[in-house]
The first five atom37 places (N, CA, C, CB, O) and aatype in JSON, in Angstrom:
{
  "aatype": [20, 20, 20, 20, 20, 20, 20, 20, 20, 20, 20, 20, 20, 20, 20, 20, 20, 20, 20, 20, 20, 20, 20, 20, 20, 20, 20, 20, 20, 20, 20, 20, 20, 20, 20, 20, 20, 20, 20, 20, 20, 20, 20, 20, 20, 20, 20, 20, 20, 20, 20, 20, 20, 20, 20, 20, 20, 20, 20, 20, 20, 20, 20, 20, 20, 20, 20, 20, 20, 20, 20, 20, 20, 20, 20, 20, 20, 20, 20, 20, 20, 20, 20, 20, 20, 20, 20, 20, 20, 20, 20, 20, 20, 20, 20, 20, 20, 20, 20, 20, 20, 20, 20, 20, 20, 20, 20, 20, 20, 20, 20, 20, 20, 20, 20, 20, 20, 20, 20, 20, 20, 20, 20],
  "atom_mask": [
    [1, 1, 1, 1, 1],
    [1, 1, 1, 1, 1],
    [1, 1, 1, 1, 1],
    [1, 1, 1, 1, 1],
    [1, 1, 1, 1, 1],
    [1, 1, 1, 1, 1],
    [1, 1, 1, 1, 1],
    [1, 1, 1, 1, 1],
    [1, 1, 1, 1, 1],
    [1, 1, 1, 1, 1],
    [1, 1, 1, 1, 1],
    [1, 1, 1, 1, 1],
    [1, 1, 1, 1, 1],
    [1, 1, 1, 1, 1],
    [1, 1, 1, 1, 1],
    [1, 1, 1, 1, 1],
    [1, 1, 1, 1, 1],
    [1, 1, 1, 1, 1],
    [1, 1, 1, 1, 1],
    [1, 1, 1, 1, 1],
    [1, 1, 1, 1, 1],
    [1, 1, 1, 1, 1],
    [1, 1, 1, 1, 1],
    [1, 1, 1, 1, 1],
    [1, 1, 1, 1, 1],
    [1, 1, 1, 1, 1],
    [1, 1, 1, 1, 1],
    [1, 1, 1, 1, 1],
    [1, 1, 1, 1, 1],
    [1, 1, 1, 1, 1],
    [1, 1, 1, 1, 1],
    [1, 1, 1, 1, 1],
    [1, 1, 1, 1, 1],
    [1, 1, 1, 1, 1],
    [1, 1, 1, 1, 1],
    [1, 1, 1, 1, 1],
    [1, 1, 1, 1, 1],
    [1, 1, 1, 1, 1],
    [1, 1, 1, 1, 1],
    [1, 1, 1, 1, 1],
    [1, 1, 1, 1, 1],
    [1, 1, 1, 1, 1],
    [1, 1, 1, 1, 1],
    [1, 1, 1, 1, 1],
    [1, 1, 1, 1, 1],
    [1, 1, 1, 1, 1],
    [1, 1, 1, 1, 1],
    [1, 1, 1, 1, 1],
    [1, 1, 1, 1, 1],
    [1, 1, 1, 1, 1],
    [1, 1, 1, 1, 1],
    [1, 1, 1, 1, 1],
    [1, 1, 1, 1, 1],
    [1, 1, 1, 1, 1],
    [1, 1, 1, 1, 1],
    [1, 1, 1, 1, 1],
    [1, 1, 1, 1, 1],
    [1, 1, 1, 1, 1],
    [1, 1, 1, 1, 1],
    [1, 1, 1, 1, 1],
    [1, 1, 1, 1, 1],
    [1, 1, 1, 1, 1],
    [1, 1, 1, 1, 1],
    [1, 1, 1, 1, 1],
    [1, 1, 1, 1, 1],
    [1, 1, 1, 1, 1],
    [1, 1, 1, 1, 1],
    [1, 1, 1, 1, 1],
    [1, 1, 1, 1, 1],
    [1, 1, 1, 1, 1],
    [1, 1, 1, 1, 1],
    [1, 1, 1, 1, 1],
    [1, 1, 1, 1, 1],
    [1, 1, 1, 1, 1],
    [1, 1, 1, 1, 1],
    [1, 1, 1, 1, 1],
    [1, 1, 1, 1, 1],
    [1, 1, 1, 1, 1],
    [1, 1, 1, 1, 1],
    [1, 1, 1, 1, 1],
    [1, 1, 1, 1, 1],
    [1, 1, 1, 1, 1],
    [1, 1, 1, 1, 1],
    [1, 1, 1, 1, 1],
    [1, 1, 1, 1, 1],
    [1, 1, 1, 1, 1],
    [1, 1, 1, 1, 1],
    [1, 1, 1, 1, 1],
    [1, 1, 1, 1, 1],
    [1, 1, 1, 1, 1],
    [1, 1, 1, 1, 1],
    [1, 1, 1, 1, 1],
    [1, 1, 1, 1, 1],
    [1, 1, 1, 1, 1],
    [1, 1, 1, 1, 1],
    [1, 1, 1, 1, 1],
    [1, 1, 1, 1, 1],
    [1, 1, 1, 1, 1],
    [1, 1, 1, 1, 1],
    [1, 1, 1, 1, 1],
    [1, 1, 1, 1, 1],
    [1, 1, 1, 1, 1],
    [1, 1, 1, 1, 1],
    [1, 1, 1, 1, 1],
    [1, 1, 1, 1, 1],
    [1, 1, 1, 1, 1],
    [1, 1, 1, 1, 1],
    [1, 1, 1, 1, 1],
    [1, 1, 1, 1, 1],
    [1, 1, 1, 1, 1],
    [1, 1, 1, 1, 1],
    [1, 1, 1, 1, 1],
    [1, 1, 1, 1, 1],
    [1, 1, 1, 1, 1],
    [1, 1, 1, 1, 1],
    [1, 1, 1, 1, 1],
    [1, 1, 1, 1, 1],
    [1, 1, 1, 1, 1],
    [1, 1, 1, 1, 1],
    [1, 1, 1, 1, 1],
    [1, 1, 1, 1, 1],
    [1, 1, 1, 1, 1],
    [1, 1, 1, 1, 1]
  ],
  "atom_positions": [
    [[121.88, 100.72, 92.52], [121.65, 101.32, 93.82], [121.84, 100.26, 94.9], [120.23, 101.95, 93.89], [121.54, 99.07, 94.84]],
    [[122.38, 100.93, 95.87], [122.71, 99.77, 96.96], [121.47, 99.8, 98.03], [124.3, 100.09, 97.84], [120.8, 100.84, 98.11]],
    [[121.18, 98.77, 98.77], [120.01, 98.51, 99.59], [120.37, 99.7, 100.77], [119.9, 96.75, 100.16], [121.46, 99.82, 101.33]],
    [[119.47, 100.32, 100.95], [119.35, 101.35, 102.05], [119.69, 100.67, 103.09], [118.05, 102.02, 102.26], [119.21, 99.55, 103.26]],
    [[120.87, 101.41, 104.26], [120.97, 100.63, 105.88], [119.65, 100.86, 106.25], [122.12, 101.32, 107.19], [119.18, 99.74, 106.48]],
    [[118.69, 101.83, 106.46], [117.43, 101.96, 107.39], [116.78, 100.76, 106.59], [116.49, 103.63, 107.41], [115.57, 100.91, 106.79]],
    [[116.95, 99.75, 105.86], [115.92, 98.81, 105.33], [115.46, 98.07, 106.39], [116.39, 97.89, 104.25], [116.08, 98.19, 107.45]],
    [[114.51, 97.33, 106.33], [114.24, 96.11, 107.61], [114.25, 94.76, 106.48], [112.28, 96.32, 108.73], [114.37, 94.87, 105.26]],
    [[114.07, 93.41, 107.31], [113.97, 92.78, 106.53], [112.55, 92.28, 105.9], [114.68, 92.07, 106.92], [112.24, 91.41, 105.09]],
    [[111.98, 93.03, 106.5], [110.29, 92.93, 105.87], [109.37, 94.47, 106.05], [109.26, 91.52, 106.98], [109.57, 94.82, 107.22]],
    [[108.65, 95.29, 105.5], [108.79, 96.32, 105.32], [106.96, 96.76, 104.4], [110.38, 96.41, 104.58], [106.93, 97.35, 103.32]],
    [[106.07, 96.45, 104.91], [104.99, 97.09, 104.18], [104.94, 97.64, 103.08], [104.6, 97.84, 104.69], [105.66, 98.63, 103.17]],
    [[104.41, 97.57, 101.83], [104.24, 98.51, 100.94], [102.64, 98.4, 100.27], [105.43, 98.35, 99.91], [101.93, 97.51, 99.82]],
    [[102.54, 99.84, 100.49], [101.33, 100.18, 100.38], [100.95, 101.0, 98.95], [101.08, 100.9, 101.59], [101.78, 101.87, 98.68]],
    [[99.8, 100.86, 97.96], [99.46, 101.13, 97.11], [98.12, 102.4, 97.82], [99.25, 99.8, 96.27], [97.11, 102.09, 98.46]],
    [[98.43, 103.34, 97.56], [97.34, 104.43, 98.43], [96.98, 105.38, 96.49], [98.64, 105.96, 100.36], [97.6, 105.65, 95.46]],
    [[95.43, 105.54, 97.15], [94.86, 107.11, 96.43], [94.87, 107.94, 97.15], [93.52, 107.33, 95.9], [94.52, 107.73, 98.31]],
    [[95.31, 109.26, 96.71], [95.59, 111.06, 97.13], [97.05, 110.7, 98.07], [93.89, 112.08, 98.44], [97.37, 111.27, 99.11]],
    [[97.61, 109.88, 97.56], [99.14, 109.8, 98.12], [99.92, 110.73, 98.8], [99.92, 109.61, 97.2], [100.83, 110.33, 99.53]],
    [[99.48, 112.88, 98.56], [99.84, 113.41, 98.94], [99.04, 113.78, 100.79], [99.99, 114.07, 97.83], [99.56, 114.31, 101.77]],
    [[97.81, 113.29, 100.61], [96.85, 113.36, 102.07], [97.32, 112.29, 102.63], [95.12, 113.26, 102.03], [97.56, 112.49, 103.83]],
    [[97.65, 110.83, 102.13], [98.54, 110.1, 102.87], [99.83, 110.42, 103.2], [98.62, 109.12, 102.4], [100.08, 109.75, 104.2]],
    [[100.83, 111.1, 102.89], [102.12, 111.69, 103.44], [101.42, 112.3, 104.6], [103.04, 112.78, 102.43], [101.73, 112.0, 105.75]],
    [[100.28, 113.33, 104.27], [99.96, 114.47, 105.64], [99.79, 113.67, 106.61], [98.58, 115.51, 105.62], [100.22, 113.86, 107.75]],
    [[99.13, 112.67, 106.23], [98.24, 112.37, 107.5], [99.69, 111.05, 108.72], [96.18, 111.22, 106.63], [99.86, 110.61, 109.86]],
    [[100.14, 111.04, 107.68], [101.48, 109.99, 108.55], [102.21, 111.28, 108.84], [102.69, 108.54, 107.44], [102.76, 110.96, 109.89]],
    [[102.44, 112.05, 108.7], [103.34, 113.26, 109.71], [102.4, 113.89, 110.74], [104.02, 114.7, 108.73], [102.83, 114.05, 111.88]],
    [[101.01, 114.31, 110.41], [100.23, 114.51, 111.72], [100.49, 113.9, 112.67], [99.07, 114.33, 111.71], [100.91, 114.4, 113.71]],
    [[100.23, 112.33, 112.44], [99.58, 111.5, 113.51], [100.88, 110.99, 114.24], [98.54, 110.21, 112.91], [101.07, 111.3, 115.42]],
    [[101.67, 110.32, 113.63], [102.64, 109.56, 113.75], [104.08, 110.23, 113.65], [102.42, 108.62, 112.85], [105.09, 109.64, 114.02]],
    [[104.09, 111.26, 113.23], [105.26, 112.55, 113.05], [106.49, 111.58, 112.24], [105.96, 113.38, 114.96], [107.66, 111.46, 112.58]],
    [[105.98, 111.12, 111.38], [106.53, 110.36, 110.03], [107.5, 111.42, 109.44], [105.22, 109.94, 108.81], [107.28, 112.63, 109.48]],
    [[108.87, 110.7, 108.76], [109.88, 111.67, 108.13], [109.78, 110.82, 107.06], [111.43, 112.02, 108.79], [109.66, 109.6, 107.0]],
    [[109.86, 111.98, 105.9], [110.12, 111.69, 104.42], [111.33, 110.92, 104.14], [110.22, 112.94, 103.64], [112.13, 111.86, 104.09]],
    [[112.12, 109.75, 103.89], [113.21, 109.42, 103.73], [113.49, 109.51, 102.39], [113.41, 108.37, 104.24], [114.56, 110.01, 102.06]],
    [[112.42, 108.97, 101.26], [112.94, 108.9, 99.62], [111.28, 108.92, 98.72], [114.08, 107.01, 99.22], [110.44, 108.02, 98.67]],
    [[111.27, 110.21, 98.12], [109.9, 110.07, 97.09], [110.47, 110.32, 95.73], [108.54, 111.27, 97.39], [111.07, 111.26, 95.2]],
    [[110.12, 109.3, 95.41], [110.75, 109.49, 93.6], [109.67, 109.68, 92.6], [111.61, 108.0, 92.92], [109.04, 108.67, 92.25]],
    [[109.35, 110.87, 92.06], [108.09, 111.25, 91.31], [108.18, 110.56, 90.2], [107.86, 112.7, 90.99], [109.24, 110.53, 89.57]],
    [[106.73, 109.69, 89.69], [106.88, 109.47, 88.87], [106.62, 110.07, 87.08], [106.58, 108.74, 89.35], [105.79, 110.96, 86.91]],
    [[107.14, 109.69, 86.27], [107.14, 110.83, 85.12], [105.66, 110.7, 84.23], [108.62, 110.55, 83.95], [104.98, 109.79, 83.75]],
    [[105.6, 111.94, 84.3], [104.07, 112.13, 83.85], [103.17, 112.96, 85.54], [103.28, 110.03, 83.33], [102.0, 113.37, 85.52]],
    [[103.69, 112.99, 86.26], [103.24, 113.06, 87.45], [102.88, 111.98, 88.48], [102.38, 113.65, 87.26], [103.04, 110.8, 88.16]],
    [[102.35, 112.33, 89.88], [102.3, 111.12, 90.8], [103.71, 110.91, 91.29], [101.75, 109.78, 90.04], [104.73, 111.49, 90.93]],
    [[103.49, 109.57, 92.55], [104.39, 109.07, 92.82], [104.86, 107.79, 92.51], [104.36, 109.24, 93.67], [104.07, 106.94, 92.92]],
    [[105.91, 107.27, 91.9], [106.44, 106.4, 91.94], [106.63, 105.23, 93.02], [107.17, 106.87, 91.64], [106.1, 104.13, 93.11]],
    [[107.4, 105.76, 93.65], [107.94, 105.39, 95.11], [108.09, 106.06, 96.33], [109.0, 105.06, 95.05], [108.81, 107.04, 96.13]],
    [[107.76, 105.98, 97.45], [108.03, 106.81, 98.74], [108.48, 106.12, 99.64], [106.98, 107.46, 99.31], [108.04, 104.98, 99.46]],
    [[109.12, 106.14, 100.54], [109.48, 105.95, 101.86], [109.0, 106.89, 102.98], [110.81, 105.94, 101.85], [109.2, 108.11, 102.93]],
    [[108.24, 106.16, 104.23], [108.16, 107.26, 105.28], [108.58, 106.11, 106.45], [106.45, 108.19, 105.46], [108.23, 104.93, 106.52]],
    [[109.52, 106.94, 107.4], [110.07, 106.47, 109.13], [109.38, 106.69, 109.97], [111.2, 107.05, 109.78], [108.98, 107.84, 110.16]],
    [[109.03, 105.72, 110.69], [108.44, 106.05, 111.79], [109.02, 105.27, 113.08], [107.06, 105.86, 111.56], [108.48, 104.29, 113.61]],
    [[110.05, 105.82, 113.43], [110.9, 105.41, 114.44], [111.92, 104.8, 113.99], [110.36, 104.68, 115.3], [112.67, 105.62, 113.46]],
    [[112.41, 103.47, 113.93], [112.92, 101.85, 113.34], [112.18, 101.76, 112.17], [112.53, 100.39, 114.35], [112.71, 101.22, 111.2]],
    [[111.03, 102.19, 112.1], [110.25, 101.43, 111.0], [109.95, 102.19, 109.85], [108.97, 100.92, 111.48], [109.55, 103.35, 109.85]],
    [[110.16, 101.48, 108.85], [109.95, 102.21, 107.18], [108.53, 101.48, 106.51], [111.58, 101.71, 105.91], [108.37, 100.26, 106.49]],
    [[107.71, 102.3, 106.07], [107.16, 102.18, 105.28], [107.05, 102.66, 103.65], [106.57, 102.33, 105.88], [107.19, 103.86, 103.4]],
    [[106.86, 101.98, 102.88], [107.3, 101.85, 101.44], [105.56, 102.47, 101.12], [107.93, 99.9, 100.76], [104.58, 102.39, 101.85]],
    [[105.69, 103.03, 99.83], [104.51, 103.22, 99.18], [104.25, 104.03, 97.79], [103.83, 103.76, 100.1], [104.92, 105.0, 97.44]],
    [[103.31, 103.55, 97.15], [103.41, 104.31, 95.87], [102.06, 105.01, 95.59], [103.8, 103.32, 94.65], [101.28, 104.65, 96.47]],
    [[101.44, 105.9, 94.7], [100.05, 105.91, 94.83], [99.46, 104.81, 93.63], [99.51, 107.53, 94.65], [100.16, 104.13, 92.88]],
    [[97.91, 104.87, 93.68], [97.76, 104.5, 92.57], [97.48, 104.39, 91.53], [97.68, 104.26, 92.55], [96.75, 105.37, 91.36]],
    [[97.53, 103.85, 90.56], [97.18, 104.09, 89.36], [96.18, 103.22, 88.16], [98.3, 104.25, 88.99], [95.25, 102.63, 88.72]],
    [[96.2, 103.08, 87.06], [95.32, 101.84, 86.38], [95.96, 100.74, 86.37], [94.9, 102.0, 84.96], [95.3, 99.77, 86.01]],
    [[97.05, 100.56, 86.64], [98.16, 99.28, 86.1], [98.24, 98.58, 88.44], [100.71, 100.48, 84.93], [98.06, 97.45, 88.88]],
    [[98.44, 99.36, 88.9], [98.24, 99.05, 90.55], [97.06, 100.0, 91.28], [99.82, 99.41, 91.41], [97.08, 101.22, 91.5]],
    [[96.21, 99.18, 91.53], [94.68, 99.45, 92.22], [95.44, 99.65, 93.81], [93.22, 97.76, 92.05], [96.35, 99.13, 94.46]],
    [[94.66, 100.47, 93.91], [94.6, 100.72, 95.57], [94.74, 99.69, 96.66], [93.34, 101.23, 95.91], [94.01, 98.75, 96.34]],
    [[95.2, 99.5, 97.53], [95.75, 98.18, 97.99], [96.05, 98.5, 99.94], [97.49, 97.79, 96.86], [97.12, 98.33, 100.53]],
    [[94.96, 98.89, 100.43], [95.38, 99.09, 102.04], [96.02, 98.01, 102.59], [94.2, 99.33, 103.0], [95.93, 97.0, 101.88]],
    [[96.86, 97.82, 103.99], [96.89, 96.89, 104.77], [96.86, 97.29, 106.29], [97.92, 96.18, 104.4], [96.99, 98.46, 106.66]],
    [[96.65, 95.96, 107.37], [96.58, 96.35, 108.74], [98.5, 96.25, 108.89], [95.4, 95.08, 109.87], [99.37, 95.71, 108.21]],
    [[98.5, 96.98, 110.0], [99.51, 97.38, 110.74], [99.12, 97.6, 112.19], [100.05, 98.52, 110.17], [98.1, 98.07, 112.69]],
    [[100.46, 96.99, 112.83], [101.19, 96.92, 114.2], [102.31, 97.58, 114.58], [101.55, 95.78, 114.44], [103.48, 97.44, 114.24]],
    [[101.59, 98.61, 115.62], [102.89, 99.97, 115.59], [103.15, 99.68, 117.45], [102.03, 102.32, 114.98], [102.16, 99.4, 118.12]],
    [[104.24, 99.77, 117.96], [104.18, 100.31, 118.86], [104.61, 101.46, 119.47], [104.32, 99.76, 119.23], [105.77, 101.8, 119.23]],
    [[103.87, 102.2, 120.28], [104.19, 103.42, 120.85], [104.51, 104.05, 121.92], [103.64, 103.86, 120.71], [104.23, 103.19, 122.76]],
    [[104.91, 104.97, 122.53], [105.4, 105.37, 123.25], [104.37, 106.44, 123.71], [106.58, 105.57, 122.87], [104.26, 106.55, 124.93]],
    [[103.63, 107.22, 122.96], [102.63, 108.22, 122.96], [101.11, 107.14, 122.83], [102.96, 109.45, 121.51], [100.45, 108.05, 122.33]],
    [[100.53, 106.48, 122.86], [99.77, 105.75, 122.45], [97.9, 106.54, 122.73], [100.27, 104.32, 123.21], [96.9, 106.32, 122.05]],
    [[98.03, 107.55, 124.08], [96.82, 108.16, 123.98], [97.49, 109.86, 123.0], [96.03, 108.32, 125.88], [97.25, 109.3, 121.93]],
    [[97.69, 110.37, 122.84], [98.15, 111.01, 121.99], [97.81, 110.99, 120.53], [99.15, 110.82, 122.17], [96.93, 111.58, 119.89]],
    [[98.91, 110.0, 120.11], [99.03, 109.17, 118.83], [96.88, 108.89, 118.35], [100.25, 107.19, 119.43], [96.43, 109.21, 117.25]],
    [[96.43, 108.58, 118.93], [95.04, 107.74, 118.94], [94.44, 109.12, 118.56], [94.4, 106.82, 120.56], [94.08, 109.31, 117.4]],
    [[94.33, 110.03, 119.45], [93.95, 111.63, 119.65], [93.88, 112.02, 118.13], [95.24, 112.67, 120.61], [92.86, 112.29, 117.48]],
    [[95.62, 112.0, 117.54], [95.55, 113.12, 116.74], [95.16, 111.88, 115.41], [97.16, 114.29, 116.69], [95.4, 112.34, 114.29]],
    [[94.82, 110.98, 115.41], [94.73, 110.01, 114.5], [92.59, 110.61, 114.21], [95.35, 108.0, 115.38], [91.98, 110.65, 113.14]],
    [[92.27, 110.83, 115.07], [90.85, 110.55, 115.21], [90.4, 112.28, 114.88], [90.37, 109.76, 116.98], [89.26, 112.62, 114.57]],
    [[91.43, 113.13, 115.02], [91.56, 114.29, 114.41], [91.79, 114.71, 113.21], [92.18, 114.72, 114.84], [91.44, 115.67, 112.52]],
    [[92.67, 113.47, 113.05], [92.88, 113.59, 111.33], [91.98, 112.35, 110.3], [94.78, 113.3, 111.01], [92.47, 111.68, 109.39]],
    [[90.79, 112.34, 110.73], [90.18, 111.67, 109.79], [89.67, 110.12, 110.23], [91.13, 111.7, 108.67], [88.56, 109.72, 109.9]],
    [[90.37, 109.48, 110.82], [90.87, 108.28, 111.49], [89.34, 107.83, 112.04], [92.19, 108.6, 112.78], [88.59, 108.74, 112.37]],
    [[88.78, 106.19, 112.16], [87.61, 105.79, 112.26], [88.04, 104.64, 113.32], [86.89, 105.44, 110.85], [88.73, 103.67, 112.99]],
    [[87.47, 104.9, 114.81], [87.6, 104.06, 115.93], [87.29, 102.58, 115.15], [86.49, 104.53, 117.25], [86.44, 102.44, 114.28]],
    [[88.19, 101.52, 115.67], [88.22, 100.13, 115.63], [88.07, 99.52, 117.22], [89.63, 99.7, 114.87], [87.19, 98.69, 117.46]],
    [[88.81, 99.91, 118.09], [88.94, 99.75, 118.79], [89.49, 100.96, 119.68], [89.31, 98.85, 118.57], [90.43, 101.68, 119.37]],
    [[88.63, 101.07, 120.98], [88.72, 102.04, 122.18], [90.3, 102.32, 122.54], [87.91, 101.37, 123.54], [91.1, 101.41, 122.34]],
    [[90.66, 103.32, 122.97], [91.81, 103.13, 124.28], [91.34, 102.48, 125.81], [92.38, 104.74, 124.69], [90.58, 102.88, 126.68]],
    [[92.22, 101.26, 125.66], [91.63, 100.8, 127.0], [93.6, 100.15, 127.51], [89.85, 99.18, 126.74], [94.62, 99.93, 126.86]],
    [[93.27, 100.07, 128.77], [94.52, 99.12, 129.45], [94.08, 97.5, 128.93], [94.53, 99.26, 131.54], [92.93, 97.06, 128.83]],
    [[95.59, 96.68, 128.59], [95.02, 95.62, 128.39], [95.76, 94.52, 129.01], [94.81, 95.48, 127.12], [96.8, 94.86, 129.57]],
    [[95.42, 93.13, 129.05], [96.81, 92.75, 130.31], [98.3, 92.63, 129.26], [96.47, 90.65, 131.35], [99.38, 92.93, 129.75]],
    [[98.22, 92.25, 128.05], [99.54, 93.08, 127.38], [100.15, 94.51, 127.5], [99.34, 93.12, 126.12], [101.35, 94.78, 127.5]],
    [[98.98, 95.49, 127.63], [99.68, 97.2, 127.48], [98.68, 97.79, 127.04], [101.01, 97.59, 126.4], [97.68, 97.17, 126.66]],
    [[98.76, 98.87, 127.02], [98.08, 100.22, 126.35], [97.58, 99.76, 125.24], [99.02, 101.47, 125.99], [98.45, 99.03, 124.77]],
    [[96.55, 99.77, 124.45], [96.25, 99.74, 122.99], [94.85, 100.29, 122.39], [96.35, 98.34, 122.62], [93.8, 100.62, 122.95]],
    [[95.14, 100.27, 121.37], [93.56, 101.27, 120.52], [93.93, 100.71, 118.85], [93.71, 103.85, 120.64], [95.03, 100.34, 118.44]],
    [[92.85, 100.78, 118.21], [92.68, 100.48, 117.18], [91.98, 101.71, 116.56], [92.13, 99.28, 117.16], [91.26, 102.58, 117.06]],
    [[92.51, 101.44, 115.06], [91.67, 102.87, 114.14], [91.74, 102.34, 112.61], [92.71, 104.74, 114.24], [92.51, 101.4, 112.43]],
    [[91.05, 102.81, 111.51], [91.17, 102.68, 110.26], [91.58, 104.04, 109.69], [89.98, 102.12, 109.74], [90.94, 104.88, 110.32]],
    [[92.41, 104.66, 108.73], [92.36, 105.73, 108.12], [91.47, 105.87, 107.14], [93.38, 105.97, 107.76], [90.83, 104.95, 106.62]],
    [[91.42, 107.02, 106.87], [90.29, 107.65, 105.85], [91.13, 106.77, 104.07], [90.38, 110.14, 105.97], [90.64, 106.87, 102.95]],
    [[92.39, 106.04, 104.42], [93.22, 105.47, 102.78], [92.7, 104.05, 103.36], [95.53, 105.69, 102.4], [93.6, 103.27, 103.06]],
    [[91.86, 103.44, 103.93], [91.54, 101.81, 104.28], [92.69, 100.84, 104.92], [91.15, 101.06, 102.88], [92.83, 99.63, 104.75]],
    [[93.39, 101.67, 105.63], [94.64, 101.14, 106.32], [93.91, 101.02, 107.74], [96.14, 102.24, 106.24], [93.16, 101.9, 108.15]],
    [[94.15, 100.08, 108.33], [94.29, 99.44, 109.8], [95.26, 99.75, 110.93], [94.55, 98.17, 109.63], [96.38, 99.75, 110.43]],
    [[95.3, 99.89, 111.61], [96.57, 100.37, 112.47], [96.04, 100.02, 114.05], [96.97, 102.26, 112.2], [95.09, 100.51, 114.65]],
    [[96.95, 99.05, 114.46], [96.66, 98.56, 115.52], [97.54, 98.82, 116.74], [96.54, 97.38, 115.26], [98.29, 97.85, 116.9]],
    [[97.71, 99.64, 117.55], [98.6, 100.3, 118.63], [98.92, 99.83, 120.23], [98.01, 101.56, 118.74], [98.04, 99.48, 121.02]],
    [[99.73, 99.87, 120.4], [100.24, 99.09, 121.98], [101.19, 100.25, 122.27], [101.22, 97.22, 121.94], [101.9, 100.91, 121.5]],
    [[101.0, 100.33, 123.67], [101.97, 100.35, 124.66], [102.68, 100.0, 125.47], [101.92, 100.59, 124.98], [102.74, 100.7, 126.48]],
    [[103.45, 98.9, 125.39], [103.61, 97.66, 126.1], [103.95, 98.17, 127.47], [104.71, 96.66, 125.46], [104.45, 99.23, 127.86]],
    [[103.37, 96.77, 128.26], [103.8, 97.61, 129.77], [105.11, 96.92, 130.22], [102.5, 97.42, 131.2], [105.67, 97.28, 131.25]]
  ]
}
C-alpha cells in the first residue's frame, strides 16, 4: 500500500475504548469525516482514520494486547465558541473557559475517552 497524500508528517494515534462513541463524538463536535476503518477480524477496529480539516487522526480501539492510551491535542478553529458548545453537549468536561486571549480565542475540554483538546482562534 502506498502512503496516503492526506498523510501529515506527524499524525496522532490514539488507542480509545467504545471506539464506535469515539467516531460519534468527533463528527458531532468537530464534524470529522471517516477517511479509512479497517475492521478488525473477530470484530472491533483495527485501524481508523478521521479528518478534521488538514488534519488526520489515526486510531484503533482497544484491546488486551493495546490498553487504552488518550492524548492532549491542539486544534485550531474557525468555529471555536460553537465547536466548545457542542463539545460540552456531547459529554466533554471544561478544562479551560472560553475566554479572549492575547494569542486568540481559546477553551479547553477533556472528552468522556481521556483525550485533551486544546482550542484557538487565532486572531
Amino acid at each position: 500500500m502506498a502512503t496516503p497524500d492526506y498523510y501529515l508528517p506527524i499524525m496522532p494515534y490514539l488507542i480509545i475504548d467504545k471506539v464506535q462513541e469515539f467516531i460519534d463524538f468527533m463528527k458531532a463536535v468537530f464534524n470529522a469525516e471517516e477517511r479509512m476503518m479497517v475492521p478488525r477480524e473477530g470484530g472491533g477496529l483495527k485501524h481508523g482514520e478521521l479528518v478534521i480539516g488538514k488534519a488526520v487522526i489515526l486510531f484503533t480501539d482497544a484491546t488486551g494486547h493495546y490498553s487504552h492510551f488518550p492524548a492532549g491535542m491542539y486544534l485550531l478553529v474557525d468555529n471555536i465558541d460553537v465547536t466548545y458548545h457542542l463539545a460540552m453537549a456531547n459529554g466533554a468536561v471544561c478544562l479551560q473557559g472560553l475566554a479572549d486571549r492575547e494569542y486568540g480565542r481559546s477553551a479547553g475540554f477533556q472528552d468522556k475517552f481521556g483525550n485533551q483538546w486544546w482550542l484557538t482562534k487565532p486572531r
